[in-house]
N, C-alpha and C positions, 0 to 999 in steps of 0.2 A: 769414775762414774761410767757406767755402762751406757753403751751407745744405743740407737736403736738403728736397726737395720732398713735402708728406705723402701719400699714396697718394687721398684722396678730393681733395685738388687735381687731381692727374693726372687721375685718372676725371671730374672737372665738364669740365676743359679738353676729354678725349678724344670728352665727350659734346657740349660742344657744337660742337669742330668735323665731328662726324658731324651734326650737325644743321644747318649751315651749308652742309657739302657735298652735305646732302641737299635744302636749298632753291634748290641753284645746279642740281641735276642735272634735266637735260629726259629725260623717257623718252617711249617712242614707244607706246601706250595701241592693241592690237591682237587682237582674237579671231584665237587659231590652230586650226587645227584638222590631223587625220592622220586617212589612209583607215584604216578600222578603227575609229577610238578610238568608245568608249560612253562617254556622259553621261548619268545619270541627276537629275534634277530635281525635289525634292519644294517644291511652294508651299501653303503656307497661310495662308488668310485669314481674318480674323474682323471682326463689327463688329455695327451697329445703325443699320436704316434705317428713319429716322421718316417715315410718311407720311400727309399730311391728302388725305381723298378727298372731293369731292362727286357724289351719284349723282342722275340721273334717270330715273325710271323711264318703261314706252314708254305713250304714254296706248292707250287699249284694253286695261290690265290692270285689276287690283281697286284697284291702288295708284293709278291713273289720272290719272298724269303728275307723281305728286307725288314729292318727290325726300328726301334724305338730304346736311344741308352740314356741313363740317367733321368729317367722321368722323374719328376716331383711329386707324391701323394703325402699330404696332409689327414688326419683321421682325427679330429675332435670327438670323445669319446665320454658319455655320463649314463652310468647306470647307478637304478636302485635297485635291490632286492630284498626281499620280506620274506623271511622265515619263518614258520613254528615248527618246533620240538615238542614230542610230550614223551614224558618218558615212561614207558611201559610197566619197565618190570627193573630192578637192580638186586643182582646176586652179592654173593657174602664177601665178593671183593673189591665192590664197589661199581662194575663194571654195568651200565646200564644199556638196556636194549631199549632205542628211541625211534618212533615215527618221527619223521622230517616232511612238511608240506609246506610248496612255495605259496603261499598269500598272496604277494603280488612282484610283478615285475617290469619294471621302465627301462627299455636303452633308447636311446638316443644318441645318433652319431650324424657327425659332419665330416662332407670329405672334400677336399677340396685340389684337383687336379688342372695347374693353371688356374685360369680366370672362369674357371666353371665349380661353381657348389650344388655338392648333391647331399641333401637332407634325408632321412630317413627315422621311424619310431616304433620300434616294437612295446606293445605294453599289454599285460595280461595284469585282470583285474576280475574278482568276482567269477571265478574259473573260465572266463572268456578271453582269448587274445584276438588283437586287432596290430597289424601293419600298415603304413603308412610313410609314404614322403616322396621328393621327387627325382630320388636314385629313377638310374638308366632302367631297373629292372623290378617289380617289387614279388613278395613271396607268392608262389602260386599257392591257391586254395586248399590242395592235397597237401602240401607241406604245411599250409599255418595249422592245419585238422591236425597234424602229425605231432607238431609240435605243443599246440594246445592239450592234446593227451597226455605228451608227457609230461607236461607243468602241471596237470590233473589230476598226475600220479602219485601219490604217499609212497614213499619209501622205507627202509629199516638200514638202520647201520645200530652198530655195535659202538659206543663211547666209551674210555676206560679213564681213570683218576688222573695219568698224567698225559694225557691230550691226545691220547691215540684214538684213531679212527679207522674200524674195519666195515667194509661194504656186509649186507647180507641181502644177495639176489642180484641180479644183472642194472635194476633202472638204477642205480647210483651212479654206475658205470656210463650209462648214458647220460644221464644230467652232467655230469664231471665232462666227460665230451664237448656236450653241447654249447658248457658253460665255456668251459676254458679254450676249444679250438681243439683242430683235430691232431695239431704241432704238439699236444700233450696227453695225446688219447694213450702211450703207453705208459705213460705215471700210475701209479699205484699214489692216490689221491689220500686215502688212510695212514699209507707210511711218511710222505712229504708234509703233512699236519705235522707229527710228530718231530720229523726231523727239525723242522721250522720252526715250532713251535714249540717244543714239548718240555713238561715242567722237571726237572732235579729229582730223585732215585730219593735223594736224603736231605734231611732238614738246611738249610743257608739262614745266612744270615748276612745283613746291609753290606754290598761291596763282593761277594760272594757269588765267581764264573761256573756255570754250566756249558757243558756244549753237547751237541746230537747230530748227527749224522744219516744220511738216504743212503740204505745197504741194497743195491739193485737184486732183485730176484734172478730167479735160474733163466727167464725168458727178455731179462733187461741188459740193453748195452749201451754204453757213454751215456748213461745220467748219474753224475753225481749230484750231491746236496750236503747243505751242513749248517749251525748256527753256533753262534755264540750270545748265552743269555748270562745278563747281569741284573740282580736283584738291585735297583736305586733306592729304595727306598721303602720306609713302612710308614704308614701315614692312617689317620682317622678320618673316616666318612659317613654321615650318618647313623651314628654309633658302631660302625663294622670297622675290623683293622683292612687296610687295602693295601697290597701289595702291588707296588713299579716296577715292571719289568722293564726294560729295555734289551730289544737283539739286534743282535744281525744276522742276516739268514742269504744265503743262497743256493740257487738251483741250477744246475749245467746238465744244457742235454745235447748230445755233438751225432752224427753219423746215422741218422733214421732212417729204416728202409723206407720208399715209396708206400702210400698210401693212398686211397681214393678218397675223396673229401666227401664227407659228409652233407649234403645239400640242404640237411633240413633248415639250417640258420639264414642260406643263401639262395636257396632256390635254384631255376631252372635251369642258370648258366654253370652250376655244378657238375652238369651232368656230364660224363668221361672225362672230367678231372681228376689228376694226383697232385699229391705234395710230394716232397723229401725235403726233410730238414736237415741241413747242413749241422745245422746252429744258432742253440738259443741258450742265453744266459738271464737269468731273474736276479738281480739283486736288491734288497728288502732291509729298509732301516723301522724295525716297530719299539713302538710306545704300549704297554699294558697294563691294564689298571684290574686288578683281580681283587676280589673280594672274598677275605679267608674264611668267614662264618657263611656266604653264600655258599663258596667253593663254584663259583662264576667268573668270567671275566665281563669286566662292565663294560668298560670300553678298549678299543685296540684301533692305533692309526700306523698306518705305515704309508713310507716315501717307496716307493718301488720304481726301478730302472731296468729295461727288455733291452736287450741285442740279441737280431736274429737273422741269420742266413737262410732263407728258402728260395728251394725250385718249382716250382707249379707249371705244369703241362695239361694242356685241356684240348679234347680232341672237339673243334668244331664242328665235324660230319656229323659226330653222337650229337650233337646238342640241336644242330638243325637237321638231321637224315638223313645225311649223305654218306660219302665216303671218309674213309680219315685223313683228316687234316689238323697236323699237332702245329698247337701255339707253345709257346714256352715265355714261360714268366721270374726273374730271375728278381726277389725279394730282398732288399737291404734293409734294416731296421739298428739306426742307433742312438741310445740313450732315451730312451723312448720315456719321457716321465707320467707315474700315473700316482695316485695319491687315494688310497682306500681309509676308510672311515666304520669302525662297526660296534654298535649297541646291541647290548642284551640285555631285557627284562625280564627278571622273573615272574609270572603270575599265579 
């Protein structure tokens, strides 16, 4: 007599040859894009970055050369930022030319030195920025102008299939600045995308390693970079297939000449300031969720950890009028956790 097969047999069988044929299937992992389409992008980040400072102060003041070791600073740190893309135009290799304009932007930082909290909130909304909180010093007028123009500004970069990113025109350059700090102003921001991010040459399939690499230009020294991606999974979402990426990504950048800091983020006490960056290390565990019929990523989180060696010198006479009088600021930064968060919609 012939049995009959029970209904949750069928369903384990049906499931797992979907999961069988889903570890044999190579898909081809590819950013599409169409003249027209808007992407909008909202990221947010959050974390807490511990920093030990030693100060000395310039001799020929009251403090007269004597200095401050192992200070405590605390930096509680949340930003949003809002993006749209529209993509212009896309050539015969897929490679689209996109306007990028910031929508809106919220930081919000706490700092916290000893038993004193200094609050502060940039936020730019409806092409207006406003500053605000009860830090020691807040933006001057010429600089929030300065910097509300360049949040005003549309820019152009170039997108290609497998996640690279080339500037076209200078303000890229200065938003990537402004955003990331001046400790990264010689990254080439188009090729660390791709190192970090970027998708497979050729078809994978479930369980199936990539890796990419940060090849420093003729004017670049001590930054490396690299990742390792793995396909987890292929999955169904709202009738699209989605692909799970998981990486690991890092970035090392050691030995930076001095540079003058940029004051438009900090304002007035910038002024006759340098850096030198000893040493910074970014390591970055992300989560990807890519949609193959979009050819989007919909969502991407990543666990990120900073260690960082900086020098900072700031001549006080520049900043008050006088004569020079170097301070010197000696940055420690370890394990610093920040945790980024990022959605894209297609419209």
């Amino acid at each position: 007599m012939r049995r009959a097969v029970p209904w949750t047999v069928l369903l384990l069988l049906t499931a797992m040859g979907m999961l069988h044929a889903q570890g044999d299937e190579a898909v081809l992992l590819r950013y599409k894009f169409h003249q027209g389409e808007v992407l909008r992008t909202i990221e947010i980040v959050k974390g807490t970055i511990p920093v030990r400072t030693d100060v000395v102060t310039p001799a020929g003041t009251p403090a007269g050369g004597a200095g401050i070791d192992n200070m405590a600073v605390s930096v509680a740190l949340e930003t949003t930022a809002v993006k749209v893309l529209t993509v212009n135009s896309v050539d015969a290799n897929g490679v689209a030319a996109v306007t990028i304009r910031v929508e809106r932007l919220l930081v919000n930082t706490n700092t916290q030195v000893g038993d004193q909290t200094m609050s502060n909130r940039l936020e730019f909304a409806d092409g207006k920025l406003t500053a605000s909180g009860t830090g020691v010093q807040e933006m001057p007028p010429d600089k929030l102008q300065q910097l509300e123009q360049l949040l005003n500004t549309a820019f152009q970069v170039e997108m290609d299939p497998l996640g690279g990113t080339k500037p076209i025109g200078q303000d890229v350059d200065q938003v990537w600045q402004q955003a990331m700090g001046q400790s990264l102003a010689g990254v080439d921001f188009g090729k660390l995308s791709r190192a970090t991010m970027g998708l497979p040459e050729q078809p994978v399939k479930v369980g199936d390693i990539w890796e990419n690499s940060y090849e420093p230009g003729e004017n670049e020294h001590g930054v490396t970079g690299s990742s390792k991606m793995l396909l987890a999974a292929l999955t169904s979402e709202n009738g699209h297939q989605v692909a799970k990426i998981r990486a690991n990504s890092y970035l090392k950048i050691e030995d930076q000449d001095a540079k003058p800091v940029d004051g438009m983020m900090l304002g007035g006490l910038t002024q006759g300031m340098q850096t030198k960056l000893e040493f910074l290390e970014v390591n970055m565990a992300s989560e990807l969720n890519m949609d193959l019929e979009l050819g989007q990523m919909l969502r991407t989180a990543s666990n990120i950890t900073m260690n960082m060696d900086q020098t900072m010198s700031m001549d006080l006479g520049a900043a008050f009028g006088g004569q020079q009088l170097m301070m010197t600021f000696k940055v420690q930064t370890r394990d610093a956790p920040l945790r980024s968060q990022t959605t894209t919609m297609v419209e």
